[in-house]
C-alpha positions in Angstrom: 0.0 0.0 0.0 1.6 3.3 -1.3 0.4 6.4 0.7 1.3 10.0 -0.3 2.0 12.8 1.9 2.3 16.3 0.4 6.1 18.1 0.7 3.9 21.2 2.7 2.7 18.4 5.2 5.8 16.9 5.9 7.4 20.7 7.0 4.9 21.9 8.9 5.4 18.3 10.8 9.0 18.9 11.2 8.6 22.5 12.2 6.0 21.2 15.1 8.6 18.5 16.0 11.6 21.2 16.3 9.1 23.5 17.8 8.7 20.7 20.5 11.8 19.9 21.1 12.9 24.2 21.5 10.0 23.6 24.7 11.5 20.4 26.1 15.2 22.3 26.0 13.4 25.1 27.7 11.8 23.3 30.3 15.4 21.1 31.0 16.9 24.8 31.4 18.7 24.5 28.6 18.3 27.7 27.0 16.5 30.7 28.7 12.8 31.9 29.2 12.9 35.0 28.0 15.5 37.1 25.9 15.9 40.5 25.7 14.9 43.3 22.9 18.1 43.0 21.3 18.6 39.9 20.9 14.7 39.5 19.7 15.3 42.4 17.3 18.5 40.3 16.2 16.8 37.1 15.5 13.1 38.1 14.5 14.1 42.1 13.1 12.3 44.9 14.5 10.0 45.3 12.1 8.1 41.8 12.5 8.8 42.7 16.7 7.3 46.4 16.1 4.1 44.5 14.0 3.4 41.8 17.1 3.4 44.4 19.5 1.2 46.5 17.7 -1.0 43.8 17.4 -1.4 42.2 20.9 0.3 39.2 20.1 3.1 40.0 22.6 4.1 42.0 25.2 7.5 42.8 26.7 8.5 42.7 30.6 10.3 45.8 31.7 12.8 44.3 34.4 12.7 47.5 36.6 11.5 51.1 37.1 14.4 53.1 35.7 14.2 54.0 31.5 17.4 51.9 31.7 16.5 48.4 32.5 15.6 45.6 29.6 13.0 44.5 27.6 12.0 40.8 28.1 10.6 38.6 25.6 8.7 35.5 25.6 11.2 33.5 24.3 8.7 30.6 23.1 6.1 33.1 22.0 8.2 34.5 19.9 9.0 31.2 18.0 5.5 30.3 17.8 4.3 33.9 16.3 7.5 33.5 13.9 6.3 30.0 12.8 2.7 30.8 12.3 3.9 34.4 10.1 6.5 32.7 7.8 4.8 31.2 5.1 6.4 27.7 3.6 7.4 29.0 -0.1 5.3 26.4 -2.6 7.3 25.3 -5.6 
């Protein structure tokens, strides 16, 4: 018996799986939480950051009072909103 799965499928399985795995690390402790504005802005560009904010999709944590202190991210928010935006490109 021959079954078919279509090449779109099979990536959005493998993104799940890798998805999956990026929570399990983050639950071991293996890589952080949160990361800050920077680093998001770095990985994601500020653009795509500037367009979740403005949507309600995320929200930053300030870590103090002062104008000084970071910007914290949702680490595995952030990697969920980025999966769900970037479209597969269909040959």
């Amino acid at each position: 018996m021959d079954f078919f799965i279509d090449k779109n499928k099979i990536r959005e399985l493998s993104d799940a799986i890798k998805l999956g795995y990026r929570m399990c690390q983050r639950e071991r402790g293996e890589i952080p939480r949160c990361i800050a504005q920077s680093e998001a802005e770095r990985m994601y560009t500020g653009a795509l950051l500037n367009k979740w904010r403005r949507e309600g999709l995320i929200e930053p944590v300030k870590t103090g009072d002062s104008r000084n202190n970071m910007l914290l991210f949702d680490a595995e928010r952030l990697e969920v909103l980025y999966a769900a935006t970037i479209k597969p490109i269909r040959k």
